[in-house]
MARBA-243134 format. One record per residue: y, z, x of N, C-alpha, C in turn. Coordinates in steps of 0.1 Angstrom, whole numbers, plus 5000, padded with zeros to 4 digits. Each point is the difference from the previous one (the first is absolute). Layout:
<atoms>
YZXYZXYZX...
</atoms>
This chain:
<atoms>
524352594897501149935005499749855000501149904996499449864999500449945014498849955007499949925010501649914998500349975018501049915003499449854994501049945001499149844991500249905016499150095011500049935012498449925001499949915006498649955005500249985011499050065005500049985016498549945001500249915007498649915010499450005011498950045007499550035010499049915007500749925009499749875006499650045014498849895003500049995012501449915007499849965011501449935009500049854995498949905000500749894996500150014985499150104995500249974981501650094997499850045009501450064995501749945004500049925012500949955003500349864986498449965002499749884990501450074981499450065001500250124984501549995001500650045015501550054997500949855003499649905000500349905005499649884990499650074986499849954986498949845004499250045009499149885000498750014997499450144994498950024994500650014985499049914991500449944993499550144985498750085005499550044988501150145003499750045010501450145003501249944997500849925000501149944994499950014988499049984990499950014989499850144994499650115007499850084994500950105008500649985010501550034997501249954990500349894996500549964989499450064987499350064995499250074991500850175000499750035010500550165002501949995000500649925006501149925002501050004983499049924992500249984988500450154993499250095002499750124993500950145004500949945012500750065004499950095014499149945009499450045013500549995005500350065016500449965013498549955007500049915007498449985008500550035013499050075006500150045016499049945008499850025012499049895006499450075014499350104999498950105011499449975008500250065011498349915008498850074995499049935000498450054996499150115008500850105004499350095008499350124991499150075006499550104995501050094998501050085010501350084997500749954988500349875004501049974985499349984988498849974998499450024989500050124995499550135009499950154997501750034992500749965009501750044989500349994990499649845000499849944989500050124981498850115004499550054989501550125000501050035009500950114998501949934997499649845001501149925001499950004987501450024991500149964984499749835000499549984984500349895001498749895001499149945003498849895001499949965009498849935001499249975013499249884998500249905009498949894996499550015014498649964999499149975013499249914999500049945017499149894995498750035006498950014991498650025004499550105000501250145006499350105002500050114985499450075004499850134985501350035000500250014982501050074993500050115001500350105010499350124999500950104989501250015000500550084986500749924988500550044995500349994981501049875003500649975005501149895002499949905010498849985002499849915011498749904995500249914997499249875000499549885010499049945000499649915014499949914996500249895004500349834998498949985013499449824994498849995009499849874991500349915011499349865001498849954993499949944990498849974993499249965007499549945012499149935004500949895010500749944991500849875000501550014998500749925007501350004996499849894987501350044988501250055000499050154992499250035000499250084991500050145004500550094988500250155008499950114989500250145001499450064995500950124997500650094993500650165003498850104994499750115008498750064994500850145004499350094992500150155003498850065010499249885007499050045010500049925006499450025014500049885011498649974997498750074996499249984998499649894989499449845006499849924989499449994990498950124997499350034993500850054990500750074999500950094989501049924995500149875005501449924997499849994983500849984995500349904984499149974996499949875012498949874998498750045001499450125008498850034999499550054989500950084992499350074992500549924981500749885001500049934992498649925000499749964986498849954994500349835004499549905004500249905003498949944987501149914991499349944989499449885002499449905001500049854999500249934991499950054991500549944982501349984997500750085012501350034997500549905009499949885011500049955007500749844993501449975007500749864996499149905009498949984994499349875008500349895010501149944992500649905009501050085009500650064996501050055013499450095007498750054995499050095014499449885010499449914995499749855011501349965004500949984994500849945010500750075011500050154996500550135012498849995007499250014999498750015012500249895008499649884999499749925005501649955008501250004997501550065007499550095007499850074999499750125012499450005011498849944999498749935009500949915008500249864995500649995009501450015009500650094990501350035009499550095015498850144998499450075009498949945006499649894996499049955011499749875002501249914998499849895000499049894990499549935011499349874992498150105002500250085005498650075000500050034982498749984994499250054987498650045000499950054988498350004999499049945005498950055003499249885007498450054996499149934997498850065002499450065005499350154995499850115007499649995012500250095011499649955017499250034999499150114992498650074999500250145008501350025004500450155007500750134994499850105003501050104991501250045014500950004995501449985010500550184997499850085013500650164997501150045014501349984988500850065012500150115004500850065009499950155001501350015005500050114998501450095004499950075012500650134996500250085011498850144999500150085011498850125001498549964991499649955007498549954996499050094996500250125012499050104997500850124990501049984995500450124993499949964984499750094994499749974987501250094994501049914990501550055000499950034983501450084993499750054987500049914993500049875004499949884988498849945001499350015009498649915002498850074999499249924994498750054995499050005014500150005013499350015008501149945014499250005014500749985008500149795004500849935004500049925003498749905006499650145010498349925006499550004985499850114998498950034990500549894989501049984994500049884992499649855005499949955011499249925009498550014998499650145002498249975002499749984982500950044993499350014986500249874993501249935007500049834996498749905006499450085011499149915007499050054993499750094997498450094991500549884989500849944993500349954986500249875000500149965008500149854999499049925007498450044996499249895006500049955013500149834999499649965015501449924999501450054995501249905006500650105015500749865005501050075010501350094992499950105011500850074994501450055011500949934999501250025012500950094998500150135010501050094998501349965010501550014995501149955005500550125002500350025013501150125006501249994995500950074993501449945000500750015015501149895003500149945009501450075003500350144993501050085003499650104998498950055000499550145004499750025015499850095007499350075010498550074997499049975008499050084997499150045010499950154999499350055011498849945004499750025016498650005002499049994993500050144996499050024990499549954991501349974994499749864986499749915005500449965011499449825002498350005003499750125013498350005001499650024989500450084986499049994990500349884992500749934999499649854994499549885008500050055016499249945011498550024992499350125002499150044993499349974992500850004989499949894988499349884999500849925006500149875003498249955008499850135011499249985008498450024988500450084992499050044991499549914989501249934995500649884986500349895009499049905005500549875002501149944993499650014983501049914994501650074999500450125006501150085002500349935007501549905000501049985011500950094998501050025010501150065002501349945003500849974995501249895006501550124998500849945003501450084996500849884997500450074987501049904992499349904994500449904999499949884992500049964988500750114993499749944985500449914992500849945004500249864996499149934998499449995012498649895001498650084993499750115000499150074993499949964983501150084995500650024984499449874995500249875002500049874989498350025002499449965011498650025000498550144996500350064999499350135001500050024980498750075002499250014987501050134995500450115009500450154990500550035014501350084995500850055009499150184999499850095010499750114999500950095010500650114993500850075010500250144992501050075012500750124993501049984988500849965005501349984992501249885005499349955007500949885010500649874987501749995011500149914986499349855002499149955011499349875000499250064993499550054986499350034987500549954990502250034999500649984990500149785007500549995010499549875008499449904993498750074998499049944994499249904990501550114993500149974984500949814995500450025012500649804999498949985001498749995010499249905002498950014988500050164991499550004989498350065004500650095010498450055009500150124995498250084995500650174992499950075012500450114999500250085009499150154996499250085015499850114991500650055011500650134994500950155006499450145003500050025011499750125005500750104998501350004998500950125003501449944983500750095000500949984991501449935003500249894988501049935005500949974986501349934998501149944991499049894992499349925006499449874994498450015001499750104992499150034996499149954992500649974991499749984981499249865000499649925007498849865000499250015009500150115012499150035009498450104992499349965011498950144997500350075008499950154998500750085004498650165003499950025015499350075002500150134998501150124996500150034992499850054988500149904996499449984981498849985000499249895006498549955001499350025006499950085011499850055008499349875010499850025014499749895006498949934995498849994997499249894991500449954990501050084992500549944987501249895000500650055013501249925001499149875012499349985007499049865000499949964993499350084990498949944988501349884991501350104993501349934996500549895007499849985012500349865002499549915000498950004995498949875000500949954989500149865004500249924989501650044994500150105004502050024995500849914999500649984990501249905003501250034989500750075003501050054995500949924999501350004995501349934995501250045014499349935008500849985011501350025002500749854993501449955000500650124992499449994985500450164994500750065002498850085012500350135005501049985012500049945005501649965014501350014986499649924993501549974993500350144993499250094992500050094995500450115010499650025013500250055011501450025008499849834999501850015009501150004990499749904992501049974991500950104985498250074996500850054992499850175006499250085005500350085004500950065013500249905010501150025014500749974999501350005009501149944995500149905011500349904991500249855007501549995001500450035015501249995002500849875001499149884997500749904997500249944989499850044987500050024986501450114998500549914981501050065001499750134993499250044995499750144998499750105007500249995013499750105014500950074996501250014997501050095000499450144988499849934989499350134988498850035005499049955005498750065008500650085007501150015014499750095003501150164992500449974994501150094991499450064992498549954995498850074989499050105011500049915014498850125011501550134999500449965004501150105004500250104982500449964990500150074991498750104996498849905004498550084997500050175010500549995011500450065008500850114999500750024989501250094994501449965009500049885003501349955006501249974997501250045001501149914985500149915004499549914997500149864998500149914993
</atoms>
């Protein structure tokens, strides 16, 4: 039986009031897309219930962030950055498009990859740039420290002590993210740490001020890795991520190897941002947003 030609979207409360009140600009557009093709667009709250219906309601499903869990439901998810975004058949960023696309550098518009980088830098961070290495490795962290999750090659501590076994005699500052929660427990074992590793600081947040100075960003999958990439710092990865493809990747190299890869790394920075946002995401402020997302959606078996 052929599906109703309905899309329905599943919002939290301000993204959704935002959506039906046509002042989100990339959901505007890709309602206009479905619209075009002969849709009705509907407008959901983001609950677990209404998502579960979702799979017995004729008809499509857009979500934002969370898993596509059956045949007609796709997730939209913020690239990093506004206006930059994404339609995937997984919430998981590792499976996206752009992960498993080959990232060329040969294939790279030179001047319009410098001139999109360096626009970007400072639209996201002002008159801050590059600066001479601080002599520090800068590692942010996420969330559950001590759990070792199906994307990561070890647990959060444990990616900590193995940056400090690898990096000689620099400081090495781990950053709490500054919207997580963390148990007791986590915090005495990087008390611990700390107490053991003089050059181990511990701060929460700051990356603004970290990123331009610091020799190599080291983490799980945090996007101050993708961050990074303006100030033109390599990054090595613990766990699996979308922006992969210029990192060393622990993983693939396993932890010595992916150290050993960064010495001296210097990859095609601007490139890879422009290759990244521009031609693989959809730049909702570009006039080809409309066919990007009409091609995620067709890849999808969508009539579109």
């Amino acid at each position: 039986m052929s599906q109703a030609r309905i899309l329905r979207f599943y919002l939290d409360p301000g993204l959704k009031r935002s959506a039906e009140d046509g002042r989100h600009n990339f959901i505007a557009q890709v309602a206009d897309v479905v619209r075009g093709a002969g849709f009705r667009v509907e407008f959901k709250p983001n609950t677990a219930t209404e998502r579960m219906k979702s799979a017995t309601r004729r008809g499509y499903s857009m979500f934002h962030m969370d898993e596509p869990y059956h045949e007609r439901a796709l997730t939209m998810r913020r690239v990093y950055h506004y206006p930059f975004w994404t339609i995937e058949q997984s919430a998981r960023r590792w499976e996206w498009r752009v992960a498993r696309a080959r990232f060329d550098a040969g294939q790279v518009d030179r001047d319009a990859a410098d001139k999109f980088a360096r626009y970007w830098r400072k639209r996201l961070f002002g008159k801050a740039a590059p600066v001479e290495a601080g002599g520090f490795v800068y590692v942010p962290l996420q969330g559950r420290l001590s759990v070792q999750r199906s994307f990561q090659t070890c647990t959060p501590l444990e990616m900590v002590e193995q940056t400090l076994a690898r990096t000689d005699t620099r400081p090495v500052i781990a950053a709490l993210h500054p919207g997580e929660t963390y148990a007791p427990n986590e915090i005495a074992a990087l008390e611990r740490l700390c107490a053991d590793h003089p050059r181990l600081e511990l701060r929460t947040g700051g990356m603004e001020g970290l990123l331009p100075a610091c020799d190599m960003v080291v983490t799980q999958n945090s996007a101050a890795a993708f961050n990074g990439f303006f100030f033109d710092k390599p990054a090595i990865l613990f766990g699996r991520v979308d922006f992969h493809h210029i990192a060393a990747n622990v993983a693939d190299l396993g932890v010595e190897g992916a150290f050993d890869a960064i010495v001296g790394a210097r990859p095609d920075f601007a490139g890879y941002i422009w290759w990244f946002w521009q031609v693989m995401a959809i730049n909702a402020g570009r006039p080809e947003a409309p066919e990007k997302i009409a091609k995620a959606m067709r890849e999808a078996g969508w009539p579109v």
